[in-house]
C-alpha positions as CSV (number, residue, x, y, z in Angstrom):
1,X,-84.6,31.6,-74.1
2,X,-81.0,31.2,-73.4
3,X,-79.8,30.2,-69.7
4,X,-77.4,33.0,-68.5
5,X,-73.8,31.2,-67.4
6,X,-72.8,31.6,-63.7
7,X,-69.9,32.8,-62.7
8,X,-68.2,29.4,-62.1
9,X,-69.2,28.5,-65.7
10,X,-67.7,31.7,-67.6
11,X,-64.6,30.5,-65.9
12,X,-64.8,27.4,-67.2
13,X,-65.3,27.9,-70.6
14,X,-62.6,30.4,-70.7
15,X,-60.1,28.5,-69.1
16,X,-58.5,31.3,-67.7
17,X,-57.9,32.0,-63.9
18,X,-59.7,34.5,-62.4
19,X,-58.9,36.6,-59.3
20,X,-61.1,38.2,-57.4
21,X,-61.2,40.1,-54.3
22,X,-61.7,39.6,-50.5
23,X,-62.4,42.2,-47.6
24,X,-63.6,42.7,-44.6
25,X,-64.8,46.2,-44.5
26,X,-66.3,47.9,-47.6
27,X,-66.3,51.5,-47.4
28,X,-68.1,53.6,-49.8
29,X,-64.7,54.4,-51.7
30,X,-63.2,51.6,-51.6
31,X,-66.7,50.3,-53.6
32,X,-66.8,53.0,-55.5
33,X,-63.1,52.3,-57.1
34,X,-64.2,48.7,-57.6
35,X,-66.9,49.4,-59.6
36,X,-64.9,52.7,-61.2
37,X,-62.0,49.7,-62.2
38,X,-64.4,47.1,-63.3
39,X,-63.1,44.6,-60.5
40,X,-65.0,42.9,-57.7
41,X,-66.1,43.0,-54.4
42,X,-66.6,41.0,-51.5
43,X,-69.7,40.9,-49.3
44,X,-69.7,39.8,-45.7
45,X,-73.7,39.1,-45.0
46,X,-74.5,39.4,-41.6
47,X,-78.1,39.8,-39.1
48,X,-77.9,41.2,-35.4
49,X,-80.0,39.8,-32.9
50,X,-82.8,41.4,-34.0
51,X,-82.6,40.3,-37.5
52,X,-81.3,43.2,-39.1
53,X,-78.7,42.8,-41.8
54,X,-75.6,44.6,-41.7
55,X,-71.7,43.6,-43.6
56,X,-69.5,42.2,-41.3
57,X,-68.8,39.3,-38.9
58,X,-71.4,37.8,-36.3
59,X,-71.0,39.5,-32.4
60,X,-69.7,35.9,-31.7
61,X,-66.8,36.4,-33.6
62,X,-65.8,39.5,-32.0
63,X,-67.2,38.2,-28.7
64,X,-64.5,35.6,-29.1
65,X,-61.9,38.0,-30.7
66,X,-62.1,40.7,-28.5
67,X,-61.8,42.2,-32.2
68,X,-63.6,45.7,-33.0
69,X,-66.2,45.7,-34.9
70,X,-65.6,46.6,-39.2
71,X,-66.3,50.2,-40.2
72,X,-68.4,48.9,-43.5
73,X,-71.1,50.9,-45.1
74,X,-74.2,50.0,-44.7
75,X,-75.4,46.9,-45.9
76,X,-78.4,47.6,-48.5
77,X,-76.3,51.1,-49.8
78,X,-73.7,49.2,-51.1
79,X,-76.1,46.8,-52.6
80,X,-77.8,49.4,-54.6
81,X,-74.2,50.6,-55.1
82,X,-73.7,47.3,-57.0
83,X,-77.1,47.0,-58.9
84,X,-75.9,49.0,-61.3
85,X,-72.9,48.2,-62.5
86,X,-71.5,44.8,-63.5
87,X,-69.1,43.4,-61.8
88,X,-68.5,40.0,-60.1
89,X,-69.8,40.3,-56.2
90,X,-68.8,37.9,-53.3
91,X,-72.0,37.5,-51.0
92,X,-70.4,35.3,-47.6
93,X,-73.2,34.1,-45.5
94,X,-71.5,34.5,-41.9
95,X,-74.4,33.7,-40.2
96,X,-76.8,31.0,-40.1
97,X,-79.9,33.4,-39.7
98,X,-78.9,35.3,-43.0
99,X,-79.9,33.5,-45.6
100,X,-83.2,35.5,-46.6
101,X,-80.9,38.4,-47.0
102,X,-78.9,36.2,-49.2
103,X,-81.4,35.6,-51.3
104,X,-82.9,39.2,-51.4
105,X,-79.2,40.5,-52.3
106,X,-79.1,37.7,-55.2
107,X,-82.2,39.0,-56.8
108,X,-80.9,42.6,-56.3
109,X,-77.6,41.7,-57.7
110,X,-78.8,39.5,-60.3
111,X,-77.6,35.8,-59.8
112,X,-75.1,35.4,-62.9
113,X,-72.9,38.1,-61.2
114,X,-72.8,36.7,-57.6
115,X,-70.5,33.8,-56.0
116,X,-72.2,32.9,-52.8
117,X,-70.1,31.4,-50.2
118,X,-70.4,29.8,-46.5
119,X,-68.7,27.8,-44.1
120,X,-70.8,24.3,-44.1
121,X,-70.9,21.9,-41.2
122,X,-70.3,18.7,-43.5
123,X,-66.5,20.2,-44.1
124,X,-66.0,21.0,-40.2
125,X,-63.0,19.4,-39.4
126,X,-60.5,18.7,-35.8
127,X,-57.6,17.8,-37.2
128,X,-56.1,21.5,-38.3
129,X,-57.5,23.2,-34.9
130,X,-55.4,24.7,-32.7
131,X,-55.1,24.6,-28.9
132,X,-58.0,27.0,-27.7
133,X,-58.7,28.4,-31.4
134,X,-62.3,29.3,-31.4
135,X,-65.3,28.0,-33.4
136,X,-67.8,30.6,-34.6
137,X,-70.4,28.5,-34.2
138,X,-73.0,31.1,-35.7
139,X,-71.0,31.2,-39.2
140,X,-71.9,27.3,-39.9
141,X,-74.8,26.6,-42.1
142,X,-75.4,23.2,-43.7
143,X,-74.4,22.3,-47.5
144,X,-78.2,21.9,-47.5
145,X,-78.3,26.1,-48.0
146,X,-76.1,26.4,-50.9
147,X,-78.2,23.3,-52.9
148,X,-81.2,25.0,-51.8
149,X,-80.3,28.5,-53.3
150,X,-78.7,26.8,-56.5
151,X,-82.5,25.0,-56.6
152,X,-83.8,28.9,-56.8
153,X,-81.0,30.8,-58.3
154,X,-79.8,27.9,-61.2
155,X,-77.4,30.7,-62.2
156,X,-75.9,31.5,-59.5
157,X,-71.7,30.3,-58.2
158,X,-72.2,28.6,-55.4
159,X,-69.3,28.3,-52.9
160,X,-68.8,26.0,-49.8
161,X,-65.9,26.7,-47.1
162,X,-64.2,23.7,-45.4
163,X,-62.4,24.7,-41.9
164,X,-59.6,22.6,-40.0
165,X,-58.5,20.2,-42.5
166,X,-55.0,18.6,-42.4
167,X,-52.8,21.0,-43.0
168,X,-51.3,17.9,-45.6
169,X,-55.1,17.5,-47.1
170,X,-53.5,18.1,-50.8
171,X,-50.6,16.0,-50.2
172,X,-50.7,12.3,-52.8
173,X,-51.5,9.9,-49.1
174,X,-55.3,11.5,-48.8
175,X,-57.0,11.1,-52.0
176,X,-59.9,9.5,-50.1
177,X,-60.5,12.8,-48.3
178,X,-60.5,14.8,-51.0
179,X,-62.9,12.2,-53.0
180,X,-65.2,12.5,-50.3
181,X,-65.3,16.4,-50.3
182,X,-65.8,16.1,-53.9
183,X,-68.7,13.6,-54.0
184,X,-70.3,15.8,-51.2
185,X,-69.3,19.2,-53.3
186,X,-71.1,17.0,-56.3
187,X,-74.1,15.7,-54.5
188,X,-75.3,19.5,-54.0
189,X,-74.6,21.0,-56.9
190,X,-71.6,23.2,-55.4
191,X,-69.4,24.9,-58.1
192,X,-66.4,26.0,-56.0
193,X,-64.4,25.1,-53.3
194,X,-62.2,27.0,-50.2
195,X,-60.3,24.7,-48.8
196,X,-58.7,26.4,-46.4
197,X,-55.4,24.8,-46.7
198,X,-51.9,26.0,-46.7
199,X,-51.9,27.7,-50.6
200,X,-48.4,26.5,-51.1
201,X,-50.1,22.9,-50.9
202,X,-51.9,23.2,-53.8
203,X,-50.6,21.5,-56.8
204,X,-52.3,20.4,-60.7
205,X,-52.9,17.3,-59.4
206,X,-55.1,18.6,-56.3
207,X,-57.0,20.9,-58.9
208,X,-57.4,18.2,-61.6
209,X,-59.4,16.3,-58.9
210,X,-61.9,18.9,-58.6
211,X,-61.8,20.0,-62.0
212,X,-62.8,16.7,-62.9
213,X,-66.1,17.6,-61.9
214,X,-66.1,21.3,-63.1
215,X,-65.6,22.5,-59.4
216,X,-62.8,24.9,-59.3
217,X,-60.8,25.6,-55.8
218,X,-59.9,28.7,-54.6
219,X,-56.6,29.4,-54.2
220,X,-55.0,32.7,-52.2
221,X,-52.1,34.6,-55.0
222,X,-50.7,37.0,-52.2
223,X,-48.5,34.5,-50.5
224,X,-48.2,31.7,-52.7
225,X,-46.2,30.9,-55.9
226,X,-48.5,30.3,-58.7
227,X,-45.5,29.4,-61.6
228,X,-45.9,26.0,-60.8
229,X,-50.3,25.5,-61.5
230,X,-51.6,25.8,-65.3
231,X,-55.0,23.7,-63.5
232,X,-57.8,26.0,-63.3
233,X,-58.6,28.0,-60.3
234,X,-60.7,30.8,-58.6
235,X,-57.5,33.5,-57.4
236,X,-58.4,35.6,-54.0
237,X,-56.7,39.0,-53.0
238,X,-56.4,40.8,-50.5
239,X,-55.7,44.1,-52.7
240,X,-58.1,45.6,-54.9
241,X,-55.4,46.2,-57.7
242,X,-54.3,42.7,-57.8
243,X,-57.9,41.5,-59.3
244,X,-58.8,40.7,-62.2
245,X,-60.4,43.2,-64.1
246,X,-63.4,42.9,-66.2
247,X,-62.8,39.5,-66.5
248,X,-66.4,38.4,-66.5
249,X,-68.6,40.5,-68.5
């Protein structure tokens, strides 16, 4: 029987960026024109107090925000929304007590299709805080997660999120970071990387690290000039029409 290819490895082999796209509320249009334009979607996986799922951010983070919470659909609609078509889905674990839904949604969504991402507490940084900026401390799950679900799901794209990193990370004087994130990234089996740098740091040569490894970094197009990479990379978008379409089937 033949293995089906993850995400991360269609992308790979192709060697061909692809862009996919990021949101924080998913209505049932705006998911309906996804799927309608063959694109993607992106997930925020979240459980209440009581354990119930919902999309969107943990109370903390509006707690802290003083932010209103995101008009989404509900969570388990837009799943069976997405069971039946094809396209690439996003599933962000933003809180630690989420990961069964995780799970449950990968075997929904079928594992090949999804790109499962978290912030994990082995890339929590200082240095790139700012004065008073507040940590989500309910969003942070351990590395440990990701290797775990790649132990259950082998094709699923696994994705871990570093946060407060030198805003210079990329820059030629901190190779030993970066080797260090990607020996960790290795170590667990993770297949891409969010950074969460400046994206007009990134250059070939920051890519070429991780490619080295078949880990691909994500790299935001809306605000950053892409003329000057030809490395390999995982795009995000804010904007539904600047994603790829039908990139991955």
């Amino acid at each position: 029987m033949q293995m089906l290819l993850s995400l991360a490895q269609k992308i790979l082999k192709r060697k061909r960026p692809v862009v996919l796209f990021h949101t924080w509320t998913v209505t049932r249009e705006l998911l309906a024109q996804a799927i309608r334009e063959n694109r993607s979607m992106d997930l925020d996986v979240c459980v209440d107090e009581n354990g119930n799922a919902y999309l969107g951010h943990p109370k903390e983070y509006h707690d802290k925000t003083q932010e209103p919470f995101f008009n989404s659909m509900p969570l388990w609609e837009a799943v069976g929304a997405l069971a039946g078509s094809n396209i690439p889905v996003i599933v962000d674990c933003k809180h630690s007590n989420a990961w069964p839904v995780v799970e449950n949604m990968v075997t929904q969504l079928r594992p090949e299709r999804c790109l499962v991402h978290s912030f994990v507490s082995e890339l929590k940084f200082d240095a790139g805080r700012a004065d008073g900026e507040p940590d989500f401390v309910t969003e942070w799950s351990s590395i440990v997660n990701l290797r775990e679900l790649k132990r259950k799901f082998p094709s699923v794209t696994t994705t871990a999120s570093a946060k407060w990193l030198p805003a210079d990370t990329l820059a030629s004087d901190r190779h030993d970071l970066l080797a260090r994130i990607v020996s960790l990234l290795k170590q667990n089996q993770v297949d891409t990387i969010c950074l969460n740098v400046p994206d007009s740091t990134f250059s070939d040569r920051a890519l070429a690290q991780f490619l080295r490894e078949d880990i691909l970094a994500h790299v935001g197009v809306d605000h950053a000039d892409l003329t000057h990479l030809s490395q390999l990379y995982i795009g995000e978008t804010d904007s539904l029409e600047f994603a790829s379409r039908g990139a991955l089937l």
